[in-house]
Structures are given as C-alpha cells and as structure tokens.
VOGU-3710 file (C-alpha; in Angstrom, 3 decimals, decimal comma):
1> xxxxxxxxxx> -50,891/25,623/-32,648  -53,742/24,029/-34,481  -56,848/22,023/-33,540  -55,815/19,346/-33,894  -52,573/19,795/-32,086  -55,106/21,071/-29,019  -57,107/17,833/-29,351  -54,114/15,859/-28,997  -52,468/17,193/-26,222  -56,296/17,402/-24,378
11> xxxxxxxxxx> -56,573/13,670/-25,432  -53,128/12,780/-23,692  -53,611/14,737/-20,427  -56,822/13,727/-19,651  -55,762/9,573/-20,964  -52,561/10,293/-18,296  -54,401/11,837/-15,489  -58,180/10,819/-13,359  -58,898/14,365/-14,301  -62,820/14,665/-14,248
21> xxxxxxxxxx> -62,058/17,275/-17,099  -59,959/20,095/-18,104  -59,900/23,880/-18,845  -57,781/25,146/-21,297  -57,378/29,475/-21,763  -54,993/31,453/-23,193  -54,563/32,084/-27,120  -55,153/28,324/-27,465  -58,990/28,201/-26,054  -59,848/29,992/-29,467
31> xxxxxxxxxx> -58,735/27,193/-31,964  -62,474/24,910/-31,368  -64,434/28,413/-32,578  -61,464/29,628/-34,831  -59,621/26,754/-36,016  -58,438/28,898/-38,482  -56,279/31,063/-36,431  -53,805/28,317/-35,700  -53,531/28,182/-39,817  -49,661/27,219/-40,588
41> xxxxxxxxxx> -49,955/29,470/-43,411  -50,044/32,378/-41,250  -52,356/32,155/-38,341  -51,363/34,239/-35,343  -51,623/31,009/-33,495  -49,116/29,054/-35,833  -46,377/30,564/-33,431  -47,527/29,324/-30,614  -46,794/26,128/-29,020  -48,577/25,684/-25,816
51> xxxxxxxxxx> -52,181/25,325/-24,540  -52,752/26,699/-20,573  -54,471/23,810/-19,224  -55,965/23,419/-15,853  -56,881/19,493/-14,925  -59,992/19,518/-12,768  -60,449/18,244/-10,027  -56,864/19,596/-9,317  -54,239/17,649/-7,644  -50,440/19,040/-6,715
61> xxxxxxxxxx> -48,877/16,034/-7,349  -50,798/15,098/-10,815  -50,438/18,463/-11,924  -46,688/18,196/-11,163  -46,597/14,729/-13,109  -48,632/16,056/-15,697  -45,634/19,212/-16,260  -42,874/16,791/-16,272  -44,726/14,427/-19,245  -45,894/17,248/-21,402
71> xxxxxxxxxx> -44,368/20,060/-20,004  -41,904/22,728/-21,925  -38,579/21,489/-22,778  -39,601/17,740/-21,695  -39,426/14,234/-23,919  -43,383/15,296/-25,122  -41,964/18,651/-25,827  -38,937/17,652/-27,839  -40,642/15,122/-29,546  -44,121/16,386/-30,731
81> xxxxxxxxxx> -42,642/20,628/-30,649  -45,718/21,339/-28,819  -46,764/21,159/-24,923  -49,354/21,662/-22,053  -48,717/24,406/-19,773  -49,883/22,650/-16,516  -51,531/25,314/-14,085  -53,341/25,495/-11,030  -56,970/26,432/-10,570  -55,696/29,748/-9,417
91> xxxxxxxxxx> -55,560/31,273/-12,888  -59,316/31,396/-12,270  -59,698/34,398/-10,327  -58,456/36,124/-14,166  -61,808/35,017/-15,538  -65,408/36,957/-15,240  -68,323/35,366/-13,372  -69,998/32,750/-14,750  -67,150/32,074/-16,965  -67,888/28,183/-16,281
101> xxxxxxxxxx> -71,833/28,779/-17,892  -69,609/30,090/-21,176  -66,856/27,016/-21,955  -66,724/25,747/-24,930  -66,204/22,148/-25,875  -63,171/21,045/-27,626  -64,558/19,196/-31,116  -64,004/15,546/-30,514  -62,328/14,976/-26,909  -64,910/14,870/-24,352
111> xxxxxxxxxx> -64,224/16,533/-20,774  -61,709/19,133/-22,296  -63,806/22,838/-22,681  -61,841/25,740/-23,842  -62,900/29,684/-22,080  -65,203/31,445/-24,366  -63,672/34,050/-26,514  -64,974/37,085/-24,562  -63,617/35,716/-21,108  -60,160/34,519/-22,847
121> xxxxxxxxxx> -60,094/38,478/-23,590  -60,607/39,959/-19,925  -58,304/37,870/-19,181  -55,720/38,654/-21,329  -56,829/42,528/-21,092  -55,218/41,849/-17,315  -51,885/40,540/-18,895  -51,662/43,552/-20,951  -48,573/42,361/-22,773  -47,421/43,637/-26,580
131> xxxxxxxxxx> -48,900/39,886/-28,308  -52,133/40,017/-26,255  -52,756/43,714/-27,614  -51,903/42,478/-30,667  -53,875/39,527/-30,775  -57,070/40,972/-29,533  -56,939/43,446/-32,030  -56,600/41,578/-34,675  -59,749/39,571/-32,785  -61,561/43,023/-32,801
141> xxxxxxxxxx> -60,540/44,137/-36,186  -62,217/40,741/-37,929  -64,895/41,193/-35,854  -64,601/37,434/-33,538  -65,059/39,907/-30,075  -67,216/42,375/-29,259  -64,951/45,409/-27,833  -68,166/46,055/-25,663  -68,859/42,484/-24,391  -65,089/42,448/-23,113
151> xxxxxxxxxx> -65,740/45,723/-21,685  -68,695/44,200/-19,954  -66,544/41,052/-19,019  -63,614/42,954/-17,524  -66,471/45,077/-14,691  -67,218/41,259/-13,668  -63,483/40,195/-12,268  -62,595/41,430/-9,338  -59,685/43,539/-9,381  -57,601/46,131/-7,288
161> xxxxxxxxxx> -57,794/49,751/-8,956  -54,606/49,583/-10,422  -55,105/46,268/-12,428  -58,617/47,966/-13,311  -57,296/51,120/-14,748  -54,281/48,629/-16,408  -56,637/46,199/-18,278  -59,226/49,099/-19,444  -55,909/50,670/-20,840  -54,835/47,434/-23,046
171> xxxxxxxxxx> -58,614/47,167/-23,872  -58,508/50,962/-25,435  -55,121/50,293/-26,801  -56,254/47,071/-28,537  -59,439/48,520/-29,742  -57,275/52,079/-31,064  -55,076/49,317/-33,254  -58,550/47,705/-34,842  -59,420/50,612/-36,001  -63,088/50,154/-34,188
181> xxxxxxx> -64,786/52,934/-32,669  -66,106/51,110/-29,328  -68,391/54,114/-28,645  -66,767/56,737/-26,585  -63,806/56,039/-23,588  -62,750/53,086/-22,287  -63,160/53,290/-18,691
//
C-alpha cells in the first residue's frame, strides 16, 4: 500500500460515513511518516493491501455498511485491489495509554490520524506473528523505532501474564533479527 492509496481509501470512508474521524493502525498507520515503505519497488508495505480503520464515533450498522463498500473481496476491492478493514473501537485496548495524545495526521485528508509508530509496535508486539517480527525488525534495524520506547509502550497496555511474557518475547525476537543490542533482556 502507498500513501496515496491510504489517502484515498481515508477520503472515501470518511465522504461515505458521518464519521467525526477515523483511526487507522496496523502496517498501514506508518505510510504518513514513512511513505517510503509502501515503495512498489520493494517496500515491505507494497504487499499489503489493507488499512485497519476504526470510524469514530462508532456505529454497528455504519461500520457494517462501511465493510460491505470497501471491504475485502467487495466491488471497491475488486475494482481499486485495495480495501479498508472496518473494525470496532475494541482494537483499542491493543494500544498504550495516551495513544490518542500520539496520532498522527494523514497528509492531506483531514479527520483521518494514523497510531504513532511506537504504539503501532506494542501493538503488533501482542500479535506476535512471523510478518510483524519481521516488519518491526526491519523498523528497528533502519532505526524508525526505538527498541526501548516500544519496550516502554508495551508496560503501558494492560495485559494478562501470558500475553505479557508473549509480546516481550516477539519484542526480543524482533530486536535479535535487527541486529540491535537493546541493552540487556527483554523482560
């Protein structure tokens, strides 16, 4: 996905819906301070085509419209080869505190604000899957996150013991790949 791309499908959800604005995380939210990333020469974001979006202030029934415009495998979908991943506010309890003082504006559509970098990472620390390793070291690696900032993030979402020990693991694991030396043990 490029910037563009991001600014177009914020442009069409917010134009469809009476959404106030919208919050977009995920690999996406990084395009409007790393445009380059979705590069189609090779970007790790070139692969992917969906943005996580959360219209705010949330309504089922608009968010359920919203899916079957733009949503995966829909006319939007087939059409542009790109779509919004319609989700409910609940993703939220995946982000640190304060995470709303930290959003970042998407460049030319107003009321769409992407998660900062260093939240975008706790959050994906949680997912712990093979291309968010991969991804955040590669973020770690070219120096975009600060492998102690995310450490600091991930202590500020509440989480059961096992999801803590589970996200401090793909945080090690990601750092281990970058090749960084984050100062001693992940806890």
């Amino acid at each position: 996905m490029r910037l563009d791309t991001l600014k177009h499908l914020a442009r069409v959800v917010l134009g469809t819906s009476e959404a106030e604005k919208i919050i977009v995380f995920g690999s996406a939210s990084l395009l409007p301070l790393f445009p380059d990333l979705g590069d189609d020469h090779g970007g790790p974001l070139s692969k992917t085509f969906d943005a996580d979006m959360v219209p705010l202030p949330f309504e089922e029934e608009v968010g359920i419209m919203l899916h079957k415009m733009f949503g995966e495998d829909r006319a939007f979908h087939d059409h542009f080869g790109y779509y919004a991943d319609i989700v409910r506010p609940f993703a939220f309890e995946q982000f640190p505190k304060d995470w709303e003082e930290r959003l970042v504006p998407v460049p030319g559509v107003e009321r769409a604000f992407c998660l900062e970098p260093h939240d975008m990472a706790a959050a994906k620390c949680q997912a712990g899957r093979p291309k968010d390793i991969e991804l955040l070291a590669l973020l770690f690696s070219t120096g975009r996150l600060n492998p102690e900032l995310v450490k600091e993030r991930l202590y500020e979402v509440p989480m059961r013991e096992a999801m803590i020990v589970k996200s401090h693991q793909t945080l090690e694991e990601a750092i281990q790949r970058a090749g960084k030396d984050c100062g001693g043990e992940v806890d």
